[in-house]
N, C-alpha and C positions, 0 to 999 in steps of 0.2 A: 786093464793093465795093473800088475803086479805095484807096488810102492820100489820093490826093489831089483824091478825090470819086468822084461815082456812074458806072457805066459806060457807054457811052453810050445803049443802049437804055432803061434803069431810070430815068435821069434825064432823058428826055425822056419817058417816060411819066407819069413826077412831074410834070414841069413841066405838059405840057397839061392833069392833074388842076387843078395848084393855077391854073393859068388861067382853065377852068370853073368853080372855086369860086368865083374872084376875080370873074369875067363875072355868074356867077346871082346873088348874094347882092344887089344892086341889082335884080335884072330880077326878084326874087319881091316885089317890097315894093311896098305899091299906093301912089299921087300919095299928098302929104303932106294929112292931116286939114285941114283951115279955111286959111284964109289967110296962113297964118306964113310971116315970112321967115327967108331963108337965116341964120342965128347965125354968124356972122365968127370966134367962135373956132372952130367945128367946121375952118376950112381947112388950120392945119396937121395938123390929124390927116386929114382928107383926103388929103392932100398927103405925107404919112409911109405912109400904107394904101398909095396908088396908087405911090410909091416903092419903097416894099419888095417890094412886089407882084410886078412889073416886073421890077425887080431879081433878085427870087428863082425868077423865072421863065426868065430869060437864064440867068442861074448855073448854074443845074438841067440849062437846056438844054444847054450848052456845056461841062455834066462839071466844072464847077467846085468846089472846095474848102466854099467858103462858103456854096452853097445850101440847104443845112441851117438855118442859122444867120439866113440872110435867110425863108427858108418861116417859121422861130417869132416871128420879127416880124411880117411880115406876116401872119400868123394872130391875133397876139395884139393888133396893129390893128383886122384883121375883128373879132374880138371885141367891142373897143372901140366901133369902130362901129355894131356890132348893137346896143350898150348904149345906146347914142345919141339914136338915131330915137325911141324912146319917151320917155325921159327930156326931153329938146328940145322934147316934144311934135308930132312932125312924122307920127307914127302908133301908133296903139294895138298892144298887144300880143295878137298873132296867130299864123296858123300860121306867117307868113314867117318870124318872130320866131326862130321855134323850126329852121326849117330853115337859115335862114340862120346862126344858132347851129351846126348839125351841119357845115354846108359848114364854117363857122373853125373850129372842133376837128380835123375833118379835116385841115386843113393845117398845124394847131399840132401835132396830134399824129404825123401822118408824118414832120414836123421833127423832133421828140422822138426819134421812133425811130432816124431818120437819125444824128440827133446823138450817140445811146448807141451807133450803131454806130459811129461813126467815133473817138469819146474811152473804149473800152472799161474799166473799172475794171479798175486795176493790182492 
């Protein structure tokens, strides 16, 4: 690994991972339970998820320094959002639940790695 990010091959293979996690982790989760509407606060946490997301997906792609740093947020958003959906009551707690769980570990945790690689302890 680069001093001032991932190589280019390694961080484009990151990247279109945490892509596909950021793509499935909606497309596993069935329409919302009963009639509820959309909750107005969930948007900026929407709006921070699909930010960082995005963000840590360019970053990654283009060997950048900080796509590390952006993949642990936006993981630790997916996360958040996973918490979400059941709690809002927009859907009961399932197998999506549970995978969409393993997709944001994923990308929290490749972060993690990233990030012990690049700040090694002195």
């Amino acid at each position: 690994m680069r001093k001032d990010g991932l190589s280019g091959r390694a961080g484009r293979w990151i990247a279109g991972s945490f892509a596909l996690a950021w793509i499935l982790c909606p497309l596993l989760e069935p329409l919302p339970s009963g009639d509820l509407p959309y909750p107005l606060w969930q948007v900026p946490i929407d709006l921070a998820t699909f930010g960082s997301a995005v963000a840590a997906v360019v970053v990654l792609w283009r060997g950048g320094r900080h796509g590390a740093l952006l993949g642990a947020v936006a993981g630790a958003f997916m996360l958040l959002e996973t918490a979400m959906c059941p709690i809002a009551g927009h859907t009961t707690v399932g197998w999506w639940t549970w995978a969409q769980t393993g997709l944001s570990l994923f990308v929290l945790g490749t972060s993690a790695v990233l990030l012990s690689r690049e700040n090694p302890a002195a």
